[in-house]
C-alpha positions in Angstrom: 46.9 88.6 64.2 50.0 87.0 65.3 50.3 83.1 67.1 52.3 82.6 70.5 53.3 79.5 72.2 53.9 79.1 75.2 54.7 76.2 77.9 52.8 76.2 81.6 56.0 76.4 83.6 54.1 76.7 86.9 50.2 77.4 88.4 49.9 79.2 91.8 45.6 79.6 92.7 44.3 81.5 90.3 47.5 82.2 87.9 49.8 80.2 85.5 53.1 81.1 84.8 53.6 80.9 81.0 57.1 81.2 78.9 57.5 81.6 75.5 58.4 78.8 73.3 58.7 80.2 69.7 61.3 82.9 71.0 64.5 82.9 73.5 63.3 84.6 76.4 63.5 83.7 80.1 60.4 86.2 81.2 57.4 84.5 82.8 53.9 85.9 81.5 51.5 85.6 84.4 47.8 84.9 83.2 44.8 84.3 85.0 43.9 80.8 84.8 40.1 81.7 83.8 41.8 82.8 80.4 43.2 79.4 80.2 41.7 76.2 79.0 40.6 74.6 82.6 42.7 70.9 81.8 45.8 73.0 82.1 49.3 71.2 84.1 52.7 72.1 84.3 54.2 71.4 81.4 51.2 72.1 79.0 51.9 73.7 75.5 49.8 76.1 74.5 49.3 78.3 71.2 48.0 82.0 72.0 45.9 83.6 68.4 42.7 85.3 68.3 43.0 86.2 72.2 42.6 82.8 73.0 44.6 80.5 74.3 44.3 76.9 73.3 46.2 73.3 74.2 48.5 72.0 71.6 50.6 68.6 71.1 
């Protein structure tokens, strides 16, 4: 399986706004925020592997 990262750019109700860190791309991912771990803010980094999303340093 292969690892994302990603950075919370924004949260709107019930969906986060997620861009890719570990690649160039301007594209927003939206994801339900029930996916998410629930401490999530703007400006979180997270690591996506093994369908799960998790908060990184």
């Amino acid at each position: 399986m292969e690892t994302f990262y990603y950075i919370v750019e924004s949260i709107e109700s019930d969906y986060a706004n997620l861009r890719r860190t570990d690649i160039e791309s301007d594209d927003l991912k939206l994801v339900a925020r029930a996916l998410l771990p629930p401490e999530i803010r703007e400006g979180t980094k997270l690591k996506y592997e093994m369908l799960q999303y998790t908060i990184i340093e």
